[in-house]
C-alpha positions in Angstrom: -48.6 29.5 -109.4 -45.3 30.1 -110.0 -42.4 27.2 -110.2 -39.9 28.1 -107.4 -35.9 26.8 -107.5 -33.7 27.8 -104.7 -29.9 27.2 -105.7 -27.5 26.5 -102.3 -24.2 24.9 -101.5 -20.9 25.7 -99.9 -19.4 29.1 -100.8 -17.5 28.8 -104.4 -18.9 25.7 -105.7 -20.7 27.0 -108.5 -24.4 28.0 -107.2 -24.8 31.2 -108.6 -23.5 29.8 -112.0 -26.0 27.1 -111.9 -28.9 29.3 -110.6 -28.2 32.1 -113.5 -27.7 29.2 -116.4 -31.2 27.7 -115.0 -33.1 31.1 -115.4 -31.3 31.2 -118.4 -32.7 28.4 -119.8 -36.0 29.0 -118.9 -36.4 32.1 -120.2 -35.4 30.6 -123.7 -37.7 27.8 -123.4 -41.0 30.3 -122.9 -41.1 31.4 -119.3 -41.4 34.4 -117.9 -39.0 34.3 -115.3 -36.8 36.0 -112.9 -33.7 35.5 -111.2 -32.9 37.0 -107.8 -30.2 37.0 -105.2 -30.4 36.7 -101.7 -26.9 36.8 -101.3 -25.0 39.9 -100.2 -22.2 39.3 -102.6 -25.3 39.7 -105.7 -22.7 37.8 -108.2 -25.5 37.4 -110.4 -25.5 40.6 -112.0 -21.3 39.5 -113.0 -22.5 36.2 -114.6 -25.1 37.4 -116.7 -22.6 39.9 -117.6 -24.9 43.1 -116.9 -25.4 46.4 -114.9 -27.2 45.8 -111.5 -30.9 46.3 -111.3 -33.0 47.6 -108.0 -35.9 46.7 -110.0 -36.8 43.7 -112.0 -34.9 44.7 -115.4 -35.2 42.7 -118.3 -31.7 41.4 -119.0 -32.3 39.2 -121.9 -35.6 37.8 -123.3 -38.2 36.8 -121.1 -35.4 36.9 -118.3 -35.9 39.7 -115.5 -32.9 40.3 -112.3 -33.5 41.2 -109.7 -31.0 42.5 -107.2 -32.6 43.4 -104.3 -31.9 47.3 -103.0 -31.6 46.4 -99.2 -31.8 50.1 -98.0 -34.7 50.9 -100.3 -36.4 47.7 -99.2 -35.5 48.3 -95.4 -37.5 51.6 -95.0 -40.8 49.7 -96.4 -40.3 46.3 -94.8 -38.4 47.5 -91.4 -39.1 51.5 -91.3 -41.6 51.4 -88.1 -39.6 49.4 -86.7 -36.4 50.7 -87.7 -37.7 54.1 -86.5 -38.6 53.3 -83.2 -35.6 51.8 -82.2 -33.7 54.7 -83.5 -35.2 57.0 -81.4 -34.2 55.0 -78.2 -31.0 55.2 -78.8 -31.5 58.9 -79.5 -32.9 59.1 -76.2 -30.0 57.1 -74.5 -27.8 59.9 -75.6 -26.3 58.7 -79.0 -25.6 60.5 -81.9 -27.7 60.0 -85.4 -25.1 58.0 -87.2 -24.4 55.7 -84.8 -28.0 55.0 -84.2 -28.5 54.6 -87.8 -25.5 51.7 -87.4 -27.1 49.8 -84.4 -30.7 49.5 -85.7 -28.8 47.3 -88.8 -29.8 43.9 -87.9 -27.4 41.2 -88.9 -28.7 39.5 -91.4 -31.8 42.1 -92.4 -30.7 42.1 -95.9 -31.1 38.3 -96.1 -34.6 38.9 -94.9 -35.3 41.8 -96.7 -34.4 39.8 -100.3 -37.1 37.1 -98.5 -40.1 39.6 -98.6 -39.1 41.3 -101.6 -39.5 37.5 -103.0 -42.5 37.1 -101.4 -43.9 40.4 -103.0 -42.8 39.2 -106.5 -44.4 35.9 -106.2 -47.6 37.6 -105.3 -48.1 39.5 -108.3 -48.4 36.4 -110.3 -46.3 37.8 -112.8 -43.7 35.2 -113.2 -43.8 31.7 -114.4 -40.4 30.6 -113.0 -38.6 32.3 -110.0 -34.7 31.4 -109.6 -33.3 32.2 -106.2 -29.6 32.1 -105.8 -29.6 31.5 -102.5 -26.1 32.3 -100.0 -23.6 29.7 -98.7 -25.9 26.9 -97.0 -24.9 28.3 -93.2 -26.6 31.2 -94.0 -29.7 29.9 -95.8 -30.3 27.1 -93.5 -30.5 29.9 -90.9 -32.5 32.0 -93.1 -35.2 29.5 -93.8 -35.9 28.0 -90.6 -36.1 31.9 -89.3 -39.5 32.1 -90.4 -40.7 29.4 -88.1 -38.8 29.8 -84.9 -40.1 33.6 -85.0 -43.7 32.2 -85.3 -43.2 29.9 -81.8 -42.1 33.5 -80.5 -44.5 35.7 -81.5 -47.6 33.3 -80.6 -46.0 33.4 -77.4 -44.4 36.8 -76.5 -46.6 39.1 -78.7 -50.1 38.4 -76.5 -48.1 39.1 -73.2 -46.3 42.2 -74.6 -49.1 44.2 -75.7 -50.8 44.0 -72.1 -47.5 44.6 -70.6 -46.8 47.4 -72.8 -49.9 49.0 -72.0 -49.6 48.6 -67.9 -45.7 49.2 -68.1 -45.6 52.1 -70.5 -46.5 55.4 -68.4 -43.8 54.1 -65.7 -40.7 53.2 -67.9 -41.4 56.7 -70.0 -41.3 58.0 -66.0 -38.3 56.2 -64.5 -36.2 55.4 -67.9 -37.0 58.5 -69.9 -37.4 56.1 -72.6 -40.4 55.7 -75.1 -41.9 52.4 -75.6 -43.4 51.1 -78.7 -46.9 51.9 -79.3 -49.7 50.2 -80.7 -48.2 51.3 -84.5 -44.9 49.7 -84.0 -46.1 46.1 -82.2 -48.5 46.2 -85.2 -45.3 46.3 -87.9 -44.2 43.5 -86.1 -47.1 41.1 -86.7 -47.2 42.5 -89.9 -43.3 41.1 -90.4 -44.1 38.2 -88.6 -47.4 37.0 -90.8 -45.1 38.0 -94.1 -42.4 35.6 -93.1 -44.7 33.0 -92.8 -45.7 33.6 -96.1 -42.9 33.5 -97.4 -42.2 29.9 -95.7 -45.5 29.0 -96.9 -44.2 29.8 -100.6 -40.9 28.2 -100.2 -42.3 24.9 -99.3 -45.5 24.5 -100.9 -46.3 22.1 -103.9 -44.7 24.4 -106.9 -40.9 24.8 -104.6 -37.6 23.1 -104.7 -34.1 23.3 -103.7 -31.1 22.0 -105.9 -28.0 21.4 -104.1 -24.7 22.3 -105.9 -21.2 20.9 -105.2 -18.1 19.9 -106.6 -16.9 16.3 -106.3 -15.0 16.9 -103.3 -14.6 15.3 -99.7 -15.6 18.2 -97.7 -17.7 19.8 -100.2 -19.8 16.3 -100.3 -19.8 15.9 -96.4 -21.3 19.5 -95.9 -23.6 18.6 -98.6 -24.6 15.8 -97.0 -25.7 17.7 -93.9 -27.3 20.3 -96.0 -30.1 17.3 -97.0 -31.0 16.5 -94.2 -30.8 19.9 -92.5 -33.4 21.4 -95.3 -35.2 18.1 -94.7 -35.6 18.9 -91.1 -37.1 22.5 -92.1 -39.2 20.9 -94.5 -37.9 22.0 -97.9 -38.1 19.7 -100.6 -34.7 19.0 -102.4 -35.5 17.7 -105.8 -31.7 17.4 -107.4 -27.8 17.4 -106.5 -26.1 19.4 -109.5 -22.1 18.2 -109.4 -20.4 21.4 -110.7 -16.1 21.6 -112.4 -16.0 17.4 -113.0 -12.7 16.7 -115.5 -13.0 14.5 -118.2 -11.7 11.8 -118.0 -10.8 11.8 -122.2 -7.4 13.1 -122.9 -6.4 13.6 -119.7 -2.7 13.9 -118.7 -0.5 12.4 -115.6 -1.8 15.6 -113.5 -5.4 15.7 -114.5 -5.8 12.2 -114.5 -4.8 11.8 -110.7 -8.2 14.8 -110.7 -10.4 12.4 -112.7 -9.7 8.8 -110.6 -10.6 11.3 -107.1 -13.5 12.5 -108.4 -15.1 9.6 -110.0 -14.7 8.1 -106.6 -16.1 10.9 -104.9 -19.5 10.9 -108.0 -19.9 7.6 -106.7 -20.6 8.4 -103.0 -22.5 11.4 -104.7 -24.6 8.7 -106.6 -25.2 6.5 -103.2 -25.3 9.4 -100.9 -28.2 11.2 -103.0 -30.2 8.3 -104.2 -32.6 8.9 -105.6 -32.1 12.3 -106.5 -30.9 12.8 -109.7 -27.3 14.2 -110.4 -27.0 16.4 -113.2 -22.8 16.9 -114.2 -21.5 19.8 -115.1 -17.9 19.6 -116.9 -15.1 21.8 -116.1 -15.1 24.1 -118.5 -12.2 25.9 -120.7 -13.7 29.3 -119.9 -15.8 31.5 -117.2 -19.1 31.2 -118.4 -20.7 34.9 -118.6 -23.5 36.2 -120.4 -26.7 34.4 -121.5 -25.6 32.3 -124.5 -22.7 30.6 -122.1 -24.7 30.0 -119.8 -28.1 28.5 -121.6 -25.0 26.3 -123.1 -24.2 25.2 -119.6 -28.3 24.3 -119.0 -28.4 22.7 -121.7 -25.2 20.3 -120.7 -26.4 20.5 -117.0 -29.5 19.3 -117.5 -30.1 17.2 -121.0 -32.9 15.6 -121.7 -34.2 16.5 -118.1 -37.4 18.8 -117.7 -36.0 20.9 -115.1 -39.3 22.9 -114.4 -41.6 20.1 -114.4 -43.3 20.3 -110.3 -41.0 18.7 -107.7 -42.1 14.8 -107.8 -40.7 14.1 -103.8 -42.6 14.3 -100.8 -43.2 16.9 -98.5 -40.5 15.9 -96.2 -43.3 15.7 -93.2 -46.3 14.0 -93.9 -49.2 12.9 -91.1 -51.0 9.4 -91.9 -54.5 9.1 -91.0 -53.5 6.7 -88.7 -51.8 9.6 -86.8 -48.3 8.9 -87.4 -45.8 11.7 -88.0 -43.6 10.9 -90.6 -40.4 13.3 -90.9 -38.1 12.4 -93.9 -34.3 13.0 -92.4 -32.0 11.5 -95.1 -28.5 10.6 -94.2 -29.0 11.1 -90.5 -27.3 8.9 -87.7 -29.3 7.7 -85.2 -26.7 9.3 -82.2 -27.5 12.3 -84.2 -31.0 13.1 -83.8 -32.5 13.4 -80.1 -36.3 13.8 -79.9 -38.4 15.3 -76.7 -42.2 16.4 -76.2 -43.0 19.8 -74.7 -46.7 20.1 -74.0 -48.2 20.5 -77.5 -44.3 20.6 -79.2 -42.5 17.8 -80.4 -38.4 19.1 -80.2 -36.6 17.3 -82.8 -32.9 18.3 -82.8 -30.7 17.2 -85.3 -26.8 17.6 -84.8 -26.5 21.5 -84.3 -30.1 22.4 -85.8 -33.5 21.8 -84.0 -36.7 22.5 -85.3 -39.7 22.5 -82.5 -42.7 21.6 -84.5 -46.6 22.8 -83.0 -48.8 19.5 -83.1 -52.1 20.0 -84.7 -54.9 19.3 -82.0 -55.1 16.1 -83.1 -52.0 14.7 -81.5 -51.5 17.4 -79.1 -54.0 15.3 -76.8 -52.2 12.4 -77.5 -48.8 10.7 -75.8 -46.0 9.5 -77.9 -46.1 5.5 -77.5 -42.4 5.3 -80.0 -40.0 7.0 -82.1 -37.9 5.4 -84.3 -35.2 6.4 -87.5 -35.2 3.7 -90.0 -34.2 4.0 -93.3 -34.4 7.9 -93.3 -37.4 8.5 -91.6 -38.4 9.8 -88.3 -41.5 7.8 -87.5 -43.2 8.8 -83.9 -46.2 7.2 -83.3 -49.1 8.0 -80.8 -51.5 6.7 -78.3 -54.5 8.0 -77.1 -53.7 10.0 -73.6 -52.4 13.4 -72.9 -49.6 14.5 -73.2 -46.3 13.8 -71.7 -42.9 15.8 -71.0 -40.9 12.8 -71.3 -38.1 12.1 -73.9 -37.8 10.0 -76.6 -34.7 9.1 -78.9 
């Protein structure tokens, strides 16, 4: 099984750096790995200082990029579906190109760069997979797509097929439009199961994120939400990396003023992320770029740290045998998180995210008796009965 580490943080804090130096370092210390962008800006190609790949290229030894070829990928991830709803809007009357330009989903190259992950890991090839993820607005909305599509599908795709079959002779006859046949409902499922997988890899045993940031206010406050945001998803966070610090030696009037703000700022890093470790990474005198920079920022980065050793924190949900759900949701506010029960769904939203998460059978027959948030944790408990529409905060 591969060892999964998915770099994230505010746009222009460091993340690709830190992600490229990682897969840096592991490919000098005997890993096959490879390093790959799912954001659209693919810096990585800059920092490693080579010529972009659309295949896994080997870029220095032992380390492969990977820059995903969105188009490429498209046609054999999307192309059913892709072609289907092309020819509707052939159909309505608009020209090729512009049909071309609607059928672009936003955000399909996000989603595309997911599979292609997926594909990678499943060839067992590499030891260590690097994802350099895109600012954490976008990757928090990336990762919990996979799940959110899954409550739709279970639902909607049963009912669509039967509908498609009774509805499909009369809208071809009244709308002079096609609908979708058996081909093209089928490459939905087939996207639909392969998202899954990939959620399935990125938050099994062998996965981790690693939040980067500068010692900043606002920088540390969206970082802050980040934790308990991936929490919510259920992604394991397994280090804070605190990117551009000054050092405090030598410092003059100017810097100085730098140094006392951020040391203040590490310190609500250090209580904030407990007990995470924070690995510090100096402000340096030059743009790293190229592999020997960057394996020299690893090594600073991380010391005497093992950073590919398996995440050591918990799933961030857990169900006791007692039958308690257990949802880890660091640095959350009580007024922050509102809870409710749906049938066999337990709502949980969190500020602006929610996650609806399917009970197993076990406690879908049961009511929730409490629900409480104490010391990070979002404990609900249950009690025999059925279940109950009523909410719980």
């Amino acid at each position: 099984m591969s060892r999964v580490l998915l770099f994230t943080g505010k746009g222009g804090v460091g993340k690709t750096t830190a992600a490229a130096a990682t897969a840096t370092l592991a490919a000098r210390s005997g890993f096959k790995t490879l390093v790959v962008s799912t954001d659209t800006a693919h810096s990585l190609a800059d920092a490693l200082g080579v010529s972009v790949a659309d295949e896994p290229t080997e870029v220095a030894p032992g380390l492969y990029l990977y820059q995903v070829d969105t188009q490429k990928a498209l046609e054999r991830q999307w192309g059913e579906l892709r072609d289907y709803a092309r020819d509707v809007f052939a159909e309505l009357g608009l020209d090729e190109i512009t049909a071309e330009e609607i059928t672009v989903l936003p955000g399909a190259e996000e989603i595309i760069a997911l599979l292609e992950l997926r594909e990678q890991a499943l060839t067992g090839r590499w030891e260590v997979i690097v994802i350099d993820c895109a600012p954490t607005a976008e990757t928090l909305r990336l990762l919990a797509l996979p799940e959110a599509l899954d409550w739709h599908m279970n639902r909607l795709l049963p009912v669509g097929r039967r509908l498609l079959r009774a509805l499909s002779p009369l809208v071809r006859r009244l709308a002079q439009v096609s609908m979708p046949g058996d081909h093209v409902v089928g490459a939905g499922e087939r996207l639909h199961r392969s998202l899954l997988e990939v959620r399935e890899l990125l938050t099994g045993p062998g996965t981790s994120v690693r939040l980067v940031l500068t010692p900043e206010a606002v920088v540390l406050a969206e970082a802050r939400r980040t934790l308990t945001s991936l929490s919510l998803y259920g992604y394991r966070v397994d280090a804070v990396i605190a990117n551009r610090v000054f050092p405090a030696e030598g410092a003059d009037p100017w810097r100085q003023r730098w140094v006392e703000a951020q040391s203040r700022h590490l310190a609500e890093v250090e209580q904030s992320f407990a007990p995470l470790p924070i690995h510090i990474v100096p402000y340096l005198d030059a743009e790293p770029v190229g592999p020997d920079a960057l394996a020299r920022v690893a090594e600073v980065m991380y010391g005497d740290a093992d950073p590919f050793a398996p995440p050591t924190v918990d799933p961030p949900l857990r169900i006791t045998a007692e039958g308690e759900l257990i949802l880890s949701l660091p640095l959350a506010g009580k007024g922050e998180v509102d809870l409710s029960r749906k049938g066999d769904e337990l709502i949980i939203n969190v500020g602006s995210y929610r996650r609806v998460l399917a009970l197993p059978a076990a406690l879908a027959r049961r009511s929730v008796r409490e629900a409480a948030l104490r010391d990070g944790f979002l404990r609900v408990r249950f009690e025999s009965g059925g279940p109950d529409d009523r909410e719980h905060e």
